[in-house]
RONU-89690 format. One record per residue (C-alpha): residue in one letter; x, z, y. Coordinates in steps of 0.5 Angstrom, whole numbers, padded with zeros to 4 digits. Example, Ala and Ser with C-alpha at 12.3 -4.5 7.8 and 13.67 -1.06 7.14 Angstrom:
<nodes>
("a"; (0025; 0016; -0009))
("s"; (0027; 0014; -0002))
</nodes>
This chain:
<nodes>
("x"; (-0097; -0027; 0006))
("x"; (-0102; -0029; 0000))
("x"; (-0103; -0026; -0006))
("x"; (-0107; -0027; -0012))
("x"; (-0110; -0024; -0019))
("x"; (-0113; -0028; -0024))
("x"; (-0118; -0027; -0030))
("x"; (-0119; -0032; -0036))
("x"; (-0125; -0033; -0041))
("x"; (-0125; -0037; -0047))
("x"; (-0130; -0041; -0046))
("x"; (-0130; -0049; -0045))
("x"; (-0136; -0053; -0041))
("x"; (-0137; -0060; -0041))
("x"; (-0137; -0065; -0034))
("x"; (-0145; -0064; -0034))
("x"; (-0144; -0057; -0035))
("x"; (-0139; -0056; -0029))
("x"; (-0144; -0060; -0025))
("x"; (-0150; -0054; -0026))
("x"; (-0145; -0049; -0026))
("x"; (-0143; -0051; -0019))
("x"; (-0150; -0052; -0017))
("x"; (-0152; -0045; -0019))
("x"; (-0147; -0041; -0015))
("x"; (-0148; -0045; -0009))
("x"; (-0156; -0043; -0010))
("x"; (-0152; -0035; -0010))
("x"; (-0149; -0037; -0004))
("x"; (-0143; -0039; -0006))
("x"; (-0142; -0046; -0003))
("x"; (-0137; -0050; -0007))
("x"; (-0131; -0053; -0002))
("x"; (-0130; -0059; -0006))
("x"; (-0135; -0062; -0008))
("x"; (-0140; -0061; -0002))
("x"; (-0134; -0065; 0002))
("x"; (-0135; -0070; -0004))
("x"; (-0142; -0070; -0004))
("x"; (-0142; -0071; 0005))
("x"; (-0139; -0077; 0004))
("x"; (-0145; -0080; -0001))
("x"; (-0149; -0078; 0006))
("x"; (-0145; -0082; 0009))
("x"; (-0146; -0087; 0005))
("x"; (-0153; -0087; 0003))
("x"; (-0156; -0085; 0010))
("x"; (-0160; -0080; 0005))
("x"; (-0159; -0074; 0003))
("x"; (-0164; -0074; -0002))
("x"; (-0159; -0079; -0006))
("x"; (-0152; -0076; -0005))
("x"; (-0154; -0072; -0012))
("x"; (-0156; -0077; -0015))
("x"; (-0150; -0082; -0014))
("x"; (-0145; -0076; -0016))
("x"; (-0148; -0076; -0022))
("x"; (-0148; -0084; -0023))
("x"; (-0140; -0083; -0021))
("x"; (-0139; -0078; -0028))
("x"; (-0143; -0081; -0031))
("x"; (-0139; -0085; -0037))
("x"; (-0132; -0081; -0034))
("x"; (-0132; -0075; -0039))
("x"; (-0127; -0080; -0044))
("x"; (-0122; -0081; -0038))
("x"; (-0115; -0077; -0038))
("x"; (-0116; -0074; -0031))
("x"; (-0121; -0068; -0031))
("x"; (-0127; -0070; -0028))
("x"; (-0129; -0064; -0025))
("x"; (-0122; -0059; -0025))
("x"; (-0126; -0053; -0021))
("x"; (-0127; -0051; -0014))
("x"; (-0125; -0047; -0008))
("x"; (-0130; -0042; -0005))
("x"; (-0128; -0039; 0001))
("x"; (-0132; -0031; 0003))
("x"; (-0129; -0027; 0011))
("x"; (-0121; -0026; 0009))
("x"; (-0120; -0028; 0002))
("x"; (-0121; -0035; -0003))
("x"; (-0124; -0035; -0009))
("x"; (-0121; -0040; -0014))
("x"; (-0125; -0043; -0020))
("x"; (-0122; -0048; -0026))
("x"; (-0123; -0050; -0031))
("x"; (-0118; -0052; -0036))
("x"; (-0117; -0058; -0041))
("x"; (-0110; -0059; -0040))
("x"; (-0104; -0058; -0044))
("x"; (-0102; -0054; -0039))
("x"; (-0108; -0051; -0037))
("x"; (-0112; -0050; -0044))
("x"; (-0119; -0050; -0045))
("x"; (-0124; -0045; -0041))
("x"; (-0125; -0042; -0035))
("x"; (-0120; -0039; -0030))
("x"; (-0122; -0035; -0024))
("x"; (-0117; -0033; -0019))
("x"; (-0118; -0028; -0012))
("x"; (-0112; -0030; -0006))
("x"; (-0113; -0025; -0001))
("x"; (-0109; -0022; 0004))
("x"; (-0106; -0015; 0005))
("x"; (-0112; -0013; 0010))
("x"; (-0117; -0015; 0005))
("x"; (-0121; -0009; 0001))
("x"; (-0121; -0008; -0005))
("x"; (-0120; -0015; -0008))
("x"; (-0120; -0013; -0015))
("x"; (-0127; -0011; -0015))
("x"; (-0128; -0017; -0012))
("x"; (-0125; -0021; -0018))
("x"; (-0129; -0017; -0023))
("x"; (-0135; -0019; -0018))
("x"; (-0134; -0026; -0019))
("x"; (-0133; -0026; -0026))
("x"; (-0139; -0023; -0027))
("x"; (-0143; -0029; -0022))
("x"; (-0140; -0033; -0026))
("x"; (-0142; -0030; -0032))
("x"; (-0149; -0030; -0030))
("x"; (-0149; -0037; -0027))
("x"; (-0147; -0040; -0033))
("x"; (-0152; -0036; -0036))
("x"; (-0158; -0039; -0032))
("x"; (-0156; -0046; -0031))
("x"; (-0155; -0047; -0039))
("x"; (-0163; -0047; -0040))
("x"; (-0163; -0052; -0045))
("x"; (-0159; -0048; -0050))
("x"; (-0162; -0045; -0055))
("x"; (-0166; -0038; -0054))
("x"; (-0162; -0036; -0061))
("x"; (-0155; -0037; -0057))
("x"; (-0156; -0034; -0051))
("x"; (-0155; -0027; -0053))
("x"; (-0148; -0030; -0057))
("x"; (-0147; -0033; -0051))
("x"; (-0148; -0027; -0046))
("x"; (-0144; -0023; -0051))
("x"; (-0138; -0028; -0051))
("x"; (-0139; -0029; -0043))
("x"; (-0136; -0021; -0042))
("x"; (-0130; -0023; -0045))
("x"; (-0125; -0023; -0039))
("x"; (-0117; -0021; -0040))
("x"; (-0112; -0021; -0034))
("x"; (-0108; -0026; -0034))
("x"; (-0101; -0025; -0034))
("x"; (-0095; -0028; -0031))
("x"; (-0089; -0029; -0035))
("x"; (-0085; -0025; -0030))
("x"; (-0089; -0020; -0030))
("x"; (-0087; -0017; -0037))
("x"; (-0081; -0015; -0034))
("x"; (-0084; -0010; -0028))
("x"; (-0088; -0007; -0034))
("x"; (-0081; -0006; -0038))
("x"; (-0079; -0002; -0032))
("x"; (-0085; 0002; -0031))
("x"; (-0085; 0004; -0038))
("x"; (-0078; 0007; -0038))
("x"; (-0079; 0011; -0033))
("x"; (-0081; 0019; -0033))
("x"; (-0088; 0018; -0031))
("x"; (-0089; 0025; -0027))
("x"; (-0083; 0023; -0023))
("x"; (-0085; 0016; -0021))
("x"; (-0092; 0019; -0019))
("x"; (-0088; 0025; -0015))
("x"; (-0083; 0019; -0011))
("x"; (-0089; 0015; -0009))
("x"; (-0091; 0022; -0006))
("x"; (-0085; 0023; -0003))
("x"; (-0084; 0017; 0000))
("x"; (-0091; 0017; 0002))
("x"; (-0090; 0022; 0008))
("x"; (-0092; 0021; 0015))
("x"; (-0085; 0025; 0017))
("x"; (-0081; 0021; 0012))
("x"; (-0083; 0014; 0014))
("x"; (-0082; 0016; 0021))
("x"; (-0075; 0019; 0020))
("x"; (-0072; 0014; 0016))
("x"; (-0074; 0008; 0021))
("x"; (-0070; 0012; 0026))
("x"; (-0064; 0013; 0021))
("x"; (-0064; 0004; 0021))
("x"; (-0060; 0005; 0026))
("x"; (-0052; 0006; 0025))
("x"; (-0050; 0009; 0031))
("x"; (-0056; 0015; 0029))
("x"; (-0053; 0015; 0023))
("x"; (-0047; 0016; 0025))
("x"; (-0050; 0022; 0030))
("x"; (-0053; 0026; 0025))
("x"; (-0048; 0025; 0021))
("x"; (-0042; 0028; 0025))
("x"; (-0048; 0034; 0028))
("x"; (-0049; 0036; 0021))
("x"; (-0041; 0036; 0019))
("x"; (-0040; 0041; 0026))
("x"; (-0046; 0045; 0024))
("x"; (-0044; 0047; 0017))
("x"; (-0038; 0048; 0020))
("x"; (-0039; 0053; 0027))
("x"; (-0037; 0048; 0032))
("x"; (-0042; 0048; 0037))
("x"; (-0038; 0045; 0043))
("x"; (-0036; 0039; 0038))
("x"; (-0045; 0038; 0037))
("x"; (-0046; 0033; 0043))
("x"; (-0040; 0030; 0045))
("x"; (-0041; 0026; 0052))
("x"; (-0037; 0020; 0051))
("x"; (-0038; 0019; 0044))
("x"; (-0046; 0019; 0044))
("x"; (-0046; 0016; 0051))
("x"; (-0043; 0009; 0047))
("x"; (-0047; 0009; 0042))
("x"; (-0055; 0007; 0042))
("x"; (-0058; 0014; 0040))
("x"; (-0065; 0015; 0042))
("x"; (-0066; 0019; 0046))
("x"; (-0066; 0026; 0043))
("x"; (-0074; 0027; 0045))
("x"; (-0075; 0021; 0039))
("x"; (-0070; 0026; 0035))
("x"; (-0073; 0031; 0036))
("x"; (-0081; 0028; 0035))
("x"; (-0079; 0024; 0028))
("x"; (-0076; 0032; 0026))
("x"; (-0069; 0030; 0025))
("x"; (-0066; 0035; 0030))
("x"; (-0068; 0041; 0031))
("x"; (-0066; 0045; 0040))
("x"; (-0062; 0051; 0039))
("x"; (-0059; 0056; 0044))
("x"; (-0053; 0059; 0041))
("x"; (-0050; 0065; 0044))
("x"; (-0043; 0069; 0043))
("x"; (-0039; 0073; 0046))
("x"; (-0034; 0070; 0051))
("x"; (-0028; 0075; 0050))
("x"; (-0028; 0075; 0041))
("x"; (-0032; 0068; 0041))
("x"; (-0036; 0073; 0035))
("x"; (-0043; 0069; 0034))
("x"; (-0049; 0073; 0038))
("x"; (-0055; 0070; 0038))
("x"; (-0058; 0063; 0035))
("x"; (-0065; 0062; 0039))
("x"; (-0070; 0057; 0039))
("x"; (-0072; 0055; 0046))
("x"; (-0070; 0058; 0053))
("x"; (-0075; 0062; 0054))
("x"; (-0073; 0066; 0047))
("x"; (-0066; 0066; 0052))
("x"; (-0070; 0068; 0057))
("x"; (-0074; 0074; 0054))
("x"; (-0067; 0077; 0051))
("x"; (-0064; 0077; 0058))
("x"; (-0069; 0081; 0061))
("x"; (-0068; 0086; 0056))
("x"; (-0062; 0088; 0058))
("x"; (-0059; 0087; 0051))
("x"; (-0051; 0088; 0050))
("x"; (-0046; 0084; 0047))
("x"; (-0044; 0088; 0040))
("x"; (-0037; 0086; 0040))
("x"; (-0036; 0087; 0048))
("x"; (-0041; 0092; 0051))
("x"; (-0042; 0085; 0056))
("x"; (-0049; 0084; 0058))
("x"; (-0051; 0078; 0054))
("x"; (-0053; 0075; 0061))
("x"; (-0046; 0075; 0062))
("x"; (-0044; 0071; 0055))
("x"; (-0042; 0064; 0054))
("x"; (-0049; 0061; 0053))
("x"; (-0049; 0053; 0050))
("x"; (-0054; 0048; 0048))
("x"; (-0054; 0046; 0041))
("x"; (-0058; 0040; 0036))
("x"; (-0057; 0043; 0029))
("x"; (-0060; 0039; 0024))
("x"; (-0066; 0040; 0019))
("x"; (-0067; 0040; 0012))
("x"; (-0071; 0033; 0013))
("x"; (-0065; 0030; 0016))
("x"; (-0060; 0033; 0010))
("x"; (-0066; 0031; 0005))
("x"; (-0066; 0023; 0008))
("x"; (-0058; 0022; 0009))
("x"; (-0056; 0025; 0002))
("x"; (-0055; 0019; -0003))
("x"; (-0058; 0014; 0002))
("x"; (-0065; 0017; 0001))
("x"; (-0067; 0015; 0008))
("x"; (-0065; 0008; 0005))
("x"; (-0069; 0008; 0000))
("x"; (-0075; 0010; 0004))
("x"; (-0075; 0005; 0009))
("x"; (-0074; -0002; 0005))
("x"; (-0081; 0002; 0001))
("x"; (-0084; 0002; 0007))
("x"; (-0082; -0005; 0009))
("x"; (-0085; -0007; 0002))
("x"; (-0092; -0003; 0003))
("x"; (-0092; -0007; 0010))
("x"; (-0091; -0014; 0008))
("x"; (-0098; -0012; 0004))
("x"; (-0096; -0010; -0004))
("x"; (-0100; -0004; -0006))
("x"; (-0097; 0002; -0009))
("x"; (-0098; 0000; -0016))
("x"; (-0094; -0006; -0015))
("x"; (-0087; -0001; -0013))
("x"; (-0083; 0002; -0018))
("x"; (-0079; 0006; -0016))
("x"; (-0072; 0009; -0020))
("x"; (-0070; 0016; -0021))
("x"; (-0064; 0017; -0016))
("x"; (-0057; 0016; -0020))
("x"; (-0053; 0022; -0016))
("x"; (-0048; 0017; -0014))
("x"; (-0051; 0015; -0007))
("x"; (-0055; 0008; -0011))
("x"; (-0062; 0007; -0012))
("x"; (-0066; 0002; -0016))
("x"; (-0073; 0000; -0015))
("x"; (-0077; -0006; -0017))
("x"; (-0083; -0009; -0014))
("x"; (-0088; -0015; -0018))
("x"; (-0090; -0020; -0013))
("x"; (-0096; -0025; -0015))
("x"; (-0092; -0023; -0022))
("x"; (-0085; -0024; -0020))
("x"; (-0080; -0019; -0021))
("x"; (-0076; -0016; -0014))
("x"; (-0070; -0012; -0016))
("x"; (-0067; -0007; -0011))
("x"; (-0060; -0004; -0011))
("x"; (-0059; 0001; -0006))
("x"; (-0053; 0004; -0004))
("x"; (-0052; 0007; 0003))
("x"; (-0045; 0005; 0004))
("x"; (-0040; -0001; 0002))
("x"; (-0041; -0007; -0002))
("x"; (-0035; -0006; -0007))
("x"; (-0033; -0009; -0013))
("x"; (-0036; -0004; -0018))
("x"; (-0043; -0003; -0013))
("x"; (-0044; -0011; -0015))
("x"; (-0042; -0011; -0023))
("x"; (-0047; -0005; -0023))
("x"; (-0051; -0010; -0020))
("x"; (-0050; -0015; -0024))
("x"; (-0050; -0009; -0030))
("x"; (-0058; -0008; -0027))
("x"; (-0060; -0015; -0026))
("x"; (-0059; -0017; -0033))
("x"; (-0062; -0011; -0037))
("x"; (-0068; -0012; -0033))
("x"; (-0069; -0019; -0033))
("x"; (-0071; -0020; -0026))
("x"; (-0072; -0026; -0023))
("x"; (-0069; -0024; -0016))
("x"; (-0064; -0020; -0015))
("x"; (-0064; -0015; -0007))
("x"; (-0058; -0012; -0006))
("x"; (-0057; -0008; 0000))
("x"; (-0051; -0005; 0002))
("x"; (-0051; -0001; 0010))
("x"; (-0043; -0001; 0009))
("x"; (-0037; -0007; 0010))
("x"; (-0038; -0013; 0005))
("x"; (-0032; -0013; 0001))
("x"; (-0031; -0021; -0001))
("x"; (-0029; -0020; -0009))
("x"; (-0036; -0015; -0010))
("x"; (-0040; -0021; -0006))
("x"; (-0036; -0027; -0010))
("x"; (-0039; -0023; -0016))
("x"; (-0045; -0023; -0014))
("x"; (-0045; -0030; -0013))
("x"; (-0042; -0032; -0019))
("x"; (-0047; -0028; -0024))
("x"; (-0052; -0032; -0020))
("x"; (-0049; -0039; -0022))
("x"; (-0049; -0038; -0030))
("x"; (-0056; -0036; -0029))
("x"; (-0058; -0043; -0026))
("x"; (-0053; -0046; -0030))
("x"; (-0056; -0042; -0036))
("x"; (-0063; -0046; -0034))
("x"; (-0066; -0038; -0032))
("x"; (-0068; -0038; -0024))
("x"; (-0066; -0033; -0022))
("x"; (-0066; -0031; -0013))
("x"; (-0060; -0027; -0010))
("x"; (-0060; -0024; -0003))
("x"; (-0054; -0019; 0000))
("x"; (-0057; -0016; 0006))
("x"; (-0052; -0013; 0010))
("x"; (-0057; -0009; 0015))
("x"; (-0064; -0005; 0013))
("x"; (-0066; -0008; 0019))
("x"; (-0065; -0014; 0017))
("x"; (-0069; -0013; 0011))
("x"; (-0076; -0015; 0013))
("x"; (-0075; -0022; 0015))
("x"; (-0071; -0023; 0009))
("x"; (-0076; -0020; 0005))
("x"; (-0082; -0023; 0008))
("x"; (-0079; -0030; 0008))
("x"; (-0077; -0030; 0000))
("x"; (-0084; -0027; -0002))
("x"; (-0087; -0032; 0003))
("x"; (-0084; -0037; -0002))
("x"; (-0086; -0034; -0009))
("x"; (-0093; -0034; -0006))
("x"; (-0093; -0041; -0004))
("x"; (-0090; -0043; -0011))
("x"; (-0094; -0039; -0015))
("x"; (-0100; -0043; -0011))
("x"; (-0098; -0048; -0013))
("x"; (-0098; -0047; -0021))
("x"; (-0104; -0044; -0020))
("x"; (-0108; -0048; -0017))
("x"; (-0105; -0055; -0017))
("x"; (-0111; -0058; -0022))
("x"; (-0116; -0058; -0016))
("x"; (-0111; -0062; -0011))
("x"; (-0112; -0069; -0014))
("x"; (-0120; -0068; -0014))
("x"; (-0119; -0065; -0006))
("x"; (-0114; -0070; -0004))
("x"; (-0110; -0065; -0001))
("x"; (-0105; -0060; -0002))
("x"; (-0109; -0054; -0004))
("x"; (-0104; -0048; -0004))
("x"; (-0102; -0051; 0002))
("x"; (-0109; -0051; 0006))
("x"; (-0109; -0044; 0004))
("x"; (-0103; -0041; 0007))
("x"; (-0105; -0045; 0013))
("x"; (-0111; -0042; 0014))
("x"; (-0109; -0035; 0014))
("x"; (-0104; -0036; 0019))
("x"; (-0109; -0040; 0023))
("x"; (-0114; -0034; 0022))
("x"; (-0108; -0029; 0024))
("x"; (-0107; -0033; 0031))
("x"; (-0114; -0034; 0033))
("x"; (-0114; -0026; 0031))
("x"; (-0108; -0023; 0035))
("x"; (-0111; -0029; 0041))
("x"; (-0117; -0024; 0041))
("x"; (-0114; -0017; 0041))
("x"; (-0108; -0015; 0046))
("x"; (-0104; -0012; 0041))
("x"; (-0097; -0013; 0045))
("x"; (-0093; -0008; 0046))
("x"; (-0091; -0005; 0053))
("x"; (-0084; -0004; 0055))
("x"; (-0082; 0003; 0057))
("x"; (-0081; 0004; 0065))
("x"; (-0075; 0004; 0068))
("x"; (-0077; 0012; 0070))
("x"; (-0078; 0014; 0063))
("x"; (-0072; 0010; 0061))
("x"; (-0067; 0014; 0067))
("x"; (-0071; 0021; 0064))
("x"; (-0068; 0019; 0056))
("x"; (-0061; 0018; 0059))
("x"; (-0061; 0024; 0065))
("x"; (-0063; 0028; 0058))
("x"; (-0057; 0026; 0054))
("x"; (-0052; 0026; 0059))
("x"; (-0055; 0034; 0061))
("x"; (-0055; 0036; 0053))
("x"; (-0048; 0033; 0052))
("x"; (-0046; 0037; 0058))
("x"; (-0049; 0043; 0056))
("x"; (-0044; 0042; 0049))
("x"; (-0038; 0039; 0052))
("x"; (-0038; 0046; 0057))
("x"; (-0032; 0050; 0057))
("x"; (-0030; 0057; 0058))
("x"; (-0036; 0058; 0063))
("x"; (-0043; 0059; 0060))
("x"; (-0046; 0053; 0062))
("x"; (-0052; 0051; 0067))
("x"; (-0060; 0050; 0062))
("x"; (-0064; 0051; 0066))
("x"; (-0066; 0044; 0067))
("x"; (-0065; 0042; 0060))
("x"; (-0069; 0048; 0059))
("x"; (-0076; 0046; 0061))
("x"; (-0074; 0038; 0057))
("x"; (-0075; 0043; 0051))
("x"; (-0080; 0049; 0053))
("x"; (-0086; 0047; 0050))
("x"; (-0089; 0050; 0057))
("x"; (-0085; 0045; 0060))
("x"; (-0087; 0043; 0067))
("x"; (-0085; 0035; 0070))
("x"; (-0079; 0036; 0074))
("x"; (-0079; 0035; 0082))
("x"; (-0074; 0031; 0085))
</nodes>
């Protein structure tokens, strides 16, 4: 995906003007894509390079009353970004100067590369209008420095978001949604099966069920991850839970075997019966962290995830707003895309009819241009159909206006990078239509091309694919699950971990067959 930011400068120059310009910056290293294409077909037709000048300046000469722009502007191409330069005298595009940066999202720093060009050009103007007056340069210096941001008509509405919210709090959430922990849990939580896991591990928890922690038939119908992944992403934490096997009385809640381990040695005793604790009923459990309970709580996890997708499809942190949490299980974010507005509503459950009026509530009082909804639970029809009505009176109100219904997190990276792939490519177009007559070609297009091309030649050269885990690993996840479920679904006698034991030891040794 591309991106691209602007600047404008009121300040009009006249086709000799521009001639000079160009030449200037060519001289600065900056080679002018369309006009040294034209200036190679004069070569060509002169035989002589030495006259290639001399026959552009014979062609312009006497066009400066004609309709059409005789020199629009140019493009400048530099490593992995573009650079833009019109000039404007249109009625679309009023008279001065606009510079525009289209870069990718691994491009660094590209507003200071903007600022840069802008004040290349400032100078080059500077340099190549020598035969002005001495006593107007200074003026004409001063007036040069004068570049505003442009800004697109959307735009104005992710600004109104933005200003609305709590400023301490919206810094404090994209802190929050930043963390490596939250960003790795919550990319595991996309998966409904873990969801429903978690979910069913945290009930038995606070409810002192330790058999009902890992039900065998349960998990083995579901696609878990392995509960090392659940363990590594800090969701699920390994417990060994002791009590007395006459009473049932809790005894012991302990970390690892080896903590189990150091207690039987000691000879300790059971406090209800007087039994040796090696002799009490001993089961493995997974309880749940509080970063679990943090991420499922009111779809926190969701919230986290399409924000990671969005700083993976490139927008920078200062181009996502996230809303303060409702309580009520729904979320709203808002994101600026090439000066369009994406609004997300949130909501880790089902699509009902009154989630989608609230919707609807929220579309209209930000005037977003494209609406997100997200919903991970069943898809009622009539909030669906309100959703698609709503949309209609938009269009037919002659406001453009974009709805998408995601039924799946999962599915939300394609959806997304999809629409933002078509908002980039339109706003292309708008932005630079006034070289695409002058080039002979569709120059928005040209740039999107040569980005893809630019990324294949780049995953051609580096071995980037991923390797698929091995049959071993993958039959030690599954024995791994099915010794845990075992060790939970254990009835009256105490239950076998010595094996499950080593998994979650941190000294733990690979097992010999």
């Amino acid at each position: 995906m591309l991106f691209i930011e602007s600047r404008t400068l009121d300040h009009r120059l006249d086709g000799a003007a521009r001639l000079r310009l160009l030449e200037e910056l060519q001289g600065r290293g900056l080679t002018p894509l369309i006009r040294s294409t034209r200036l190679s077909c004069y070569e060509r037709a002169l035989s002589s390079t030495s006259d290639a000048r001399d026959m552009e300046r014979a062609l312009f000469a006497g066009l400066e009353d004609e309709s059409a722009p005789v020199v629009p502007g140019d493009l400048f191409f530099v490593e992995d970004y573009a650079l833009a330069l019109v000039f404007g005298e249109t009625e679309e595009e009023p008279e001065g100067l606009r510079v525009s940066i289209i870069y990718e999202a691994r491009t660094r720093e590209p507003l200071r590369k903007l600022d840069s060009f802008c004040l290349t050009v400032s100078d080059a103007v500077l340099s190549a209008a020598r035969g002005e007056i001495d006593a107007e340069r200074p003026a004409m210096s001063l007036a040069l420095t004068g570049w505003r941001q442009s800004t697109a008509t959307g735009q104005t509405a992710f600004t109104r978001y933005v200003a609305r919210q709590d400023v301490d709090a919206l810094y404090t959430m994209r802190r929050r949604e930043n963390a490596p922990d939250r960003v790795r849990a919550a990319e595991l939580l996309e998966d409904t099966g873990t969801r429903q896991f978690l979910q069913h591990t945290h009930q038995a928890h606070a409810e002192g069920c330790a058999a009902k922690l890992l039900p065998g038939e349960r998990l083995a119908a579901t696609a878990v991850p392995s509960v090392d992944r659940l363990i590594d992403a800090g969701l699920v934490r390994p417990e060994i839970f002791v009590s007395c096997r006459q009473t049932g009385h809790s005894l012991f809640r302990l970390p690892t075997p080896d903590a189990l381990a150091v207690v039987t040695i000691s000879q300790a005793a059971c406090g209800e019966c007087g039994t040796p604790v090696a002799d009490e009923k001993v089961e493995e459990m997974l309880v749940p962290t509080p970063l679990a309970a943090a991420l499922l709580e009111d779809g926190s996890w969701l919230v986290n995830r399409v924000h990671s997708i969005l700083r993976e499809l490139g927008l920078p942190e200062s181009e996502i707003a996230i809303g303060p949490a409702g309580g009520d299980g729904e979320a709203h974010m808002m994101a600026n895309v090439c000066g369009e507005p994406f609004l997300f509503i949130l909501r880790d459950g089902p699509l009902s009819p009154a989630f989608a009026r609230r919707a609807i509530d929220a579309a209209v009082e930000t005037q977003a241009m494209h609406l997100v909804v997200v919903a991970t639970g069943q898809m009622h029809n009539e909030g669906r159909a309100r959703l698609l009505e709503h949309a209609r009176r938009r269009v037919r109100s002659g406001h453009e206006v974009e709805l998408l219904v995601l039924e799946d997190a999962g599915a939300a990276f394609a959806a997304l990078r999809d629409a933002f792939e078509r908002v980039s490519q339109r706003v292309l177009a708008d932005q630079l239509y006034a070289l695409d007559t002058s080039s002979g070609l569709n120059v928005s297009r040209l740039l999107m091309n040569r980005a893809k091309l630019l990324q294949e030649a780049e995953r051609q050269n580096l071995d980037e694919s991923p390797k698929e885990p091995s049959l071993e690993r993958r039959a030690d996840d599954r024995r791994d699950i099915a010794l845990a479920s075992a060790a939970s679904a254990g009835g009256g006698g105490g239950s076998d971990l010595s094996d499950l034991g080593r998994r979650f030891s941190p000294n733990a040794q690979p097992p010999h067959e």
